[in-house]
C-alpha positions as CSV (number, residue, x, y, z in Angstrom):
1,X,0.0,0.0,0.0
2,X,1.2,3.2,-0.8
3,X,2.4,5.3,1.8
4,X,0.2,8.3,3.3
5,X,1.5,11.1,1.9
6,X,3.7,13.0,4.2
7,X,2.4,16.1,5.9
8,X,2.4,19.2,4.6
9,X,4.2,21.7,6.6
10,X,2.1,25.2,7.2
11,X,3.9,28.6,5.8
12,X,5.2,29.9,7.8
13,X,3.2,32.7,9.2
14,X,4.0,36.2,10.6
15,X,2.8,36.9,14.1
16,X,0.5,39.8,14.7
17,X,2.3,42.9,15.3
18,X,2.0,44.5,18.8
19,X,0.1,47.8,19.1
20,X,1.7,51.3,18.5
21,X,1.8,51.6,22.2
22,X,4.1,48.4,23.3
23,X,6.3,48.7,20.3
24,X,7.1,52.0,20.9
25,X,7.5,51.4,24.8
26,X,9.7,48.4,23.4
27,X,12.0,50.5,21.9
28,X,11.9,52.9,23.9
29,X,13.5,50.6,27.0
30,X,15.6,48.6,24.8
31,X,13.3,45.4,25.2
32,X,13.1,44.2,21.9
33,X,15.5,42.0,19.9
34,X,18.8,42.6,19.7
35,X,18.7,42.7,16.0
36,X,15.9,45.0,15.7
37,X,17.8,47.9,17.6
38,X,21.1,47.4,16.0
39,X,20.3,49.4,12.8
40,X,19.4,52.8,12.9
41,X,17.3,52.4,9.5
42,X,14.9,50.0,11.6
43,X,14.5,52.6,14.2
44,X,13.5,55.1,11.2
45,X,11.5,52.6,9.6
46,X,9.6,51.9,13.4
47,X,9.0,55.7,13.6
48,X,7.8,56.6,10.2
49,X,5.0,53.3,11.1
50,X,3.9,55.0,13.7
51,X,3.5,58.2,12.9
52,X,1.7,56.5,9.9
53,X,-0.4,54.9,12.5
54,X,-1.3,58.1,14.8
55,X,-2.4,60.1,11.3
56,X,-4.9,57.2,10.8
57,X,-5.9,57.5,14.7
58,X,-6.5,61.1,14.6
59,X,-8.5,60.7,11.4
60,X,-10.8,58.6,13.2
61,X,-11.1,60.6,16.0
62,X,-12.3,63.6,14.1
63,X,-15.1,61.5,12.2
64,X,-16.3,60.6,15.6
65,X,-16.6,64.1,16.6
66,X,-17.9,65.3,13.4
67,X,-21.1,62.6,14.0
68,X,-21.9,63.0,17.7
69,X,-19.0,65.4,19.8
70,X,-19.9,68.5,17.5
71,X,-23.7,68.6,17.9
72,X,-23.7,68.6,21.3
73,X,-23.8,72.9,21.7
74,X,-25.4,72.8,25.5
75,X,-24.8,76.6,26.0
76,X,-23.0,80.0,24.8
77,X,-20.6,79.8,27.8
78,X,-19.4,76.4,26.6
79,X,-19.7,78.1,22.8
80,X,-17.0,80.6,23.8
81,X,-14.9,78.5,26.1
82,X,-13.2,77.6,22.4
83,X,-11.6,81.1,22.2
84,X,-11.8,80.0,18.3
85,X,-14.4,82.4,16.4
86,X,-14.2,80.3,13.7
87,X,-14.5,77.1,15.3
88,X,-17.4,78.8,16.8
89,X,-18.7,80.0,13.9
90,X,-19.0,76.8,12.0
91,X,-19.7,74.8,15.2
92,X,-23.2,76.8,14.7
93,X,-23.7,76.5,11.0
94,X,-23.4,72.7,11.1
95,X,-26.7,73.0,13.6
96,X,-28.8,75.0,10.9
97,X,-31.5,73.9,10.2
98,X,-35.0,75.5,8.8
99,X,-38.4,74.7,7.7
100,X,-40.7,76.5,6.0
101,X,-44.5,77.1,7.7
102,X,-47.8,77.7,5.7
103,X,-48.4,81.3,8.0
104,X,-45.2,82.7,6.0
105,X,-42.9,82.0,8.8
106,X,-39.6,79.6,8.6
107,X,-38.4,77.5,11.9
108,X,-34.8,78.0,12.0
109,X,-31.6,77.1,14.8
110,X,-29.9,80.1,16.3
111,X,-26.7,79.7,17.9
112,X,-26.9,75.9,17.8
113,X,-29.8,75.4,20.2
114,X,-32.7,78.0,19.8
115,X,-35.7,77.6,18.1
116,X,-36.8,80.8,16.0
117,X,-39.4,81.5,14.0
118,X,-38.9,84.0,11.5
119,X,-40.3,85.8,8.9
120,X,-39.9,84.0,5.3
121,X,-40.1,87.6,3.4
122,X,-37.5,89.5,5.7
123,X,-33.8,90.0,3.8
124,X,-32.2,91.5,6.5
125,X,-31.7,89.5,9.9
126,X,-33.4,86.2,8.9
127,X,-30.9,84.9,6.3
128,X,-28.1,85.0,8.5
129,X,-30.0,83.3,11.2
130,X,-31.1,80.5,8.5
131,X,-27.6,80.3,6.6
132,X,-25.6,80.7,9.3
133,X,-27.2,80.7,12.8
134,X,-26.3,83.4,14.1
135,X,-26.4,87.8,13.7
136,X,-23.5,89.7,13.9
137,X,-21.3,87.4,15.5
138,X,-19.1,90.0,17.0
139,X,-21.6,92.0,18.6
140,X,-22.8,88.9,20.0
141,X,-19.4,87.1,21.6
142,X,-19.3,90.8,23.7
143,X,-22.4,90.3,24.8
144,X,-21.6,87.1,26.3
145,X,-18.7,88.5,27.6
146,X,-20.4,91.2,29.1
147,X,-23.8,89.8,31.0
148,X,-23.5,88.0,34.2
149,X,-26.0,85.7,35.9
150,X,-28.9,87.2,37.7
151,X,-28.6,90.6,36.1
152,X,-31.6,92.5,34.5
153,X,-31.7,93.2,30.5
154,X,-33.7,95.4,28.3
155,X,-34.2,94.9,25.0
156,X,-35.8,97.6,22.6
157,X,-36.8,96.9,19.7
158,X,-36.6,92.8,19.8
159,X,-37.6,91.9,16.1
160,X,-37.8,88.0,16.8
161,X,-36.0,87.7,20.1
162,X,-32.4,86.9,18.7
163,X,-30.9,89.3,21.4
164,X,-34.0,88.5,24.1
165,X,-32.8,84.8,23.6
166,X,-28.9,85.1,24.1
167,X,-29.4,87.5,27.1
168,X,-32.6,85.0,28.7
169,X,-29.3,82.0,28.2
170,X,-26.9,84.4,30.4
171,X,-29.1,85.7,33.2
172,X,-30.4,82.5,34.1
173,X,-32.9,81.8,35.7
174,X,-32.1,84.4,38.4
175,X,-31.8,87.2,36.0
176,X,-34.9,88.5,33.7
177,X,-35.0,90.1,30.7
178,X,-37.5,93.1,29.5
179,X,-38.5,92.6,25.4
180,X,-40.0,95.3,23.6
181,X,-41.6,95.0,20.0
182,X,-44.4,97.2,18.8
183,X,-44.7,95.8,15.2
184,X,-47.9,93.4,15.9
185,X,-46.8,90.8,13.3
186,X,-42.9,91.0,15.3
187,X,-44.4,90.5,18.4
188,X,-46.5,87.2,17.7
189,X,-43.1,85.7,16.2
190,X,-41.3,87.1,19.3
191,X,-43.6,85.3,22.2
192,X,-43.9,82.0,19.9
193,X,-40.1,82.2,20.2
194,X,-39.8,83.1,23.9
195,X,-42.2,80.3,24.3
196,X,-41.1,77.2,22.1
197,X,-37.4,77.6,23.8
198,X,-39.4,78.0,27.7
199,X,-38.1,80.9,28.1
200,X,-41.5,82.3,29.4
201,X,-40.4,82.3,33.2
202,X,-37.1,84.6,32.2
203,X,-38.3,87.2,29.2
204,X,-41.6,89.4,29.7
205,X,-43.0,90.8,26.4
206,X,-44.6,93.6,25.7
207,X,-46.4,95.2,22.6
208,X,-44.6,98.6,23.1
209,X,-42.7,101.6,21.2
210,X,-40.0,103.3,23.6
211,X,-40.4,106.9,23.3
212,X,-39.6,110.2,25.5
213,X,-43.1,110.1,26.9
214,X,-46.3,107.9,27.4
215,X,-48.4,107.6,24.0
216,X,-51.6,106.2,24.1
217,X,-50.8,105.4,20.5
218,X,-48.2,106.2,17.9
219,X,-47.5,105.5,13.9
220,X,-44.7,103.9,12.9
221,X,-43.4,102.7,9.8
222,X,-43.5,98.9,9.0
223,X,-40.7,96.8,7.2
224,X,-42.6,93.7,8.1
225,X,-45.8,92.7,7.9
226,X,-46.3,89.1,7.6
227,X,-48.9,87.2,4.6
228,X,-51.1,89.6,3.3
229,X,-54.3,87.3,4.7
230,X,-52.5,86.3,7.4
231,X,-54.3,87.5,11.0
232,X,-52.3,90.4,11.5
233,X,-53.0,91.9,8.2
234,X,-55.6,94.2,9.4
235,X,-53.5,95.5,11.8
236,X,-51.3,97.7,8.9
237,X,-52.4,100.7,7.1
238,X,-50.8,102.5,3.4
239,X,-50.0,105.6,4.0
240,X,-48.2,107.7,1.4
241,X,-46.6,105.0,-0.1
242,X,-45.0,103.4,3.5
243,X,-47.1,100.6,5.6
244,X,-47.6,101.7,9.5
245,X,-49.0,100.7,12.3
246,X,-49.9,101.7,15.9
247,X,-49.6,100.9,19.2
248,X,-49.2,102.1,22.5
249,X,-45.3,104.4,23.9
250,X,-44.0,104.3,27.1
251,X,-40.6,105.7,28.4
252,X,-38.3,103.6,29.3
253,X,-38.3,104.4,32.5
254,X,-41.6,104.2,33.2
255,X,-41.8,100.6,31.6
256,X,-40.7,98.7,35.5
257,X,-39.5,100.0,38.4
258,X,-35.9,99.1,39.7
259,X,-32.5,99.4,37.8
260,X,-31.2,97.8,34.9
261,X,-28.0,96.5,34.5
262,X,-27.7,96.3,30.3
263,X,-30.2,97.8,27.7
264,X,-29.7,96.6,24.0
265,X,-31.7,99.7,21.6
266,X,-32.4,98.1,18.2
267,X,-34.9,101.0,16.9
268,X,-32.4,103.1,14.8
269,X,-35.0,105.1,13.4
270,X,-36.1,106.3,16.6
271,X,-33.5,106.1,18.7
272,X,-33.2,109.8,19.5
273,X,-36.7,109.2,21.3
274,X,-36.1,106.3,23.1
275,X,-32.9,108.0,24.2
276,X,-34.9,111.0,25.3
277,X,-36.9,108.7,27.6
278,X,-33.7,107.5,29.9
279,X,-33.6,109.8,32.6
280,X,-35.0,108.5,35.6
281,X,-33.6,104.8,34.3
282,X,-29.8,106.4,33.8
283,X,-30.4,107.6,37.6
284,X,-31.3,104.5,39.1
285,X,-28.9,102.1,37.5
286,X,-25.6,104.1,38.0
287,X,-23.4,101.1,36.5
288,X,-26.3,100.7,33.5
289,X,-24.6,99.2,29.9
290,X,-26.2,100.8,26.9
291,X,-25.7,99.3,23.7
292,X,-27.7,101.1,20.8
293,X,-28.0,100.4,17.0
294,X,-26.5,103.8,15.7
295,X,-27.6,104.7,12.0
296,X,-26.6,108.0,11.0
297,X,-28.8,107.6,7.9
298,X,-31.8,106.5,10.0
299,X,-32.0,108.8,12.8
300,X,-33.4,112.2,12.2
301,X,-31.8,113.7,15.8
302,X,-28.5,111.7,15.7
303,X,-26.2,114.9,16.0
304,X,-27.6,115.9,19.1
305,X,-28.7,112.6,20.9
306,X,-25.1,111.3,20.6
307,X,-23.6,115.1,21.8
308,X,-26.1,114.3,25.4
309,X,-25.2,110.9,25.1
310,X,-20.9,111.8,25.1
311,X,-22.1,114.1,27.9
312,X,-22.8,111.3,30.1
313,X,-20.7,108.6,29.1
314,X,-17.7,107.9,27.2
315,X,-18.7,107.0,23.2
316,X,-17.0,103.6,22.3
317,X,-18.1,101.2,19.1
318,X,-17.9,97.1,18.8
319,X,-15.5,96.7,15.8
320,X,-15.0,93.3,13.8
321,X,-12.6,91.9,16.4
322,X,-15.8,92.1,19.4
323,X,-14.2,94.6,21.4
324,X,-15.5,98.2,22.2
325,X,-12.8,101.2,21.1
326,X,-13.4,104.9,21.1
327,X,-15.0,107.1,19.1
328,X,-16.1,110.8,18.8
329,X,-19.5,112.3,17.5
330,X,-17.6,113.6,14.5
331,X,-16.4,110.5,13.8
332,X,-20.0,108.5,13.9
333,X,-21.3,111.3,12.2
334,X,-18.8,111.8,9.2
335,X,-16.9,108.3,9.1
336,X,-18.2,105.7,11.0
337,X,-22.5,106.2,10.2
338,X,-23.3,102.2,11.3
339,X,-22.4,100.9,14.3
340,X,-23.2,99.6,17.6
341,X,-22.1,101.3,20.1
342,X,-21.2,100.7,24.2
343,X,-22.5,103.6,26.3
344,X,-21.3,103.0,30.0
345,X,-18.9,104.4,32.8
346,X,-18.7,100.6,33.3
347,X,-15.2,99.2,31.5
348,X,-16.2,96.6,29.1
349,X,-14.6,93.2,29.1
């Protein structure tokens, strides 16, 4: 009988190589063979694999955070922790999201967490909030920098609550904040906005023009107005070729009693009014933050609202890099017509 045929020995077969870790603790110590640490080549050839090895590591490291570390925006204090603007910047634009509604609003993401409804026919404020998230980044990074827990806010002239929402996030719950919009269609999108993000308990609305005195009613111009069946419509009037409405002015000092620690002024066609309405506020909040919407094209008594404003405070403006720098009325009035700027004997941060 034929013999069994004899065995076939296996190839021979490399082991599995060690991790990055032991190999390069190996070397490292000197533990491995001999003849692996007696040419310099090898040592090369050891490094260049792992540095190979670590690229591929960080690579997958970043597609983790790209699906589940980066949508995970929990506040703006953790938003500017970064120090990165544009980290920042398009940490919130991977959150956009919008969707169109059927009463002529869009649902939109500010900031990486709020909910905002805005208004699908506006080309001013709303596409940047539905592109990118956010308005006027700058302007907004000094805010944050600038509002502490438990402090009170006013803001004139909210629009949709962008600046109502960001200064609700950093008062807290122990702080409140005061929102003013007198256009009727503004408003309904403003307490739909304080109220999808709960914000109810921190921001009190109000359907109200700041002006130097109380008006039982006033008539202002409209850039807004919502669909023209929409249940608002009735509300706006054509008047020499503008749209206006009315509603009721109050100072803003006779709006609560108490101080106020910041007031944002957003109405730069009638910011001379609202200005002329401070008094008794500026005297009860001696360490007050102003920061006003100035447009030089836009308001009719600029030259001498900002001439009583420079007699009471030093002017300053938020340029591009978010922090507040002089200024002069000639200046705002020749050089620099738009801006926002910081009214306070309080140094901002």
């Amino acid at each position: 009988m034929p013999k069994d045929n004899p065995p076939v020995l296996p190839e021979s077969v490399e082991p599995p190589r060690a991790g990055i870790v032991p190999r390069f603790l190996s070397w490292l110590f000197a533990t491995a063979p001999r003849q692996s640490r007696g040419a310099i080549h090898g040592t090369h050839e050891e490094l260049f694999r792992m540095r190979g090895e670590l690229t591929v590591l960080r690579a997958a490291v970043e597609a983790i955070r790209a699906e589940v570390g980066r949508r995970d925006i929990a506040t703006l204090e953790e938003l500017l922790r970064t120090g990165n603007r544009r980290e920042v910047e398009a940490l919130i634009r991977d959150r956009t999201q919008t969707v169109s509604l059927p009463d002529g609003s869009v649902l939109c993401r500010a900031l990486g967490r709020f909910k905002m409804f805005t208004d699908a026919a506006d080309s001013g404020i709303a596409p940047h909030l539905l592109l990118d998230g956010y308005w006027q980044y700058w302007v907004t990074e000094f805010v944050c920098r600038n509002v502490a827990r438990g402090e009170t806010a006013y803001d004139v002239g909210a629009i949709y609550g962008y600046w109502s929402l960001v200064l609700a996030d950093l008062v807290g719950s122990e702080g409140r904040v005061v929102a003013l919009e007198a256009n009727p269609w503004l408003y309904g999108l403003l307490r739909r906005n304080v109220l999808v993000n709960g914000l109810g308990g921190v921001i009190s609305t109000h359907r109200l023009a700041a002006a130097e005195a109380e008006h039982a009613s006033v008539s202002l111009p409209a850039l807004l107005t919502g669909p023209s069946n929409g249940p608002f419509a009735g509300a706006f009037t054509a008047e020499g070729g503008r749209t206006l409405f009315n509603a009721p002015a109050k100072a803003l000092e006779d709006i609560e009693p108490g101080s106020v620690n910041l007031l944002r002024i957003g109405v730069t066609t009638q910011a001379d009014r609202v200005v002329a309405g401070l008094g008794g506020l500026l005297d009860r909040s001696p360490g007050l933050r102003v920061m006003l919407d100035f447009d030089a094209n836009r308001c009719a008594g600029a030259h001498a609202m900002l001439e009583a404003l420079s007699a009471r405070f030093p002017l300053r403006f938020i340029d591009g890099d978010s922090l507040a720098k002089p200024c002069t009325v000639q200046d705002l009035l020749e050089r620099r017509r738009v801006t926002t700027l910081y009214l306070s004997r309080v140094e901002p941060r």
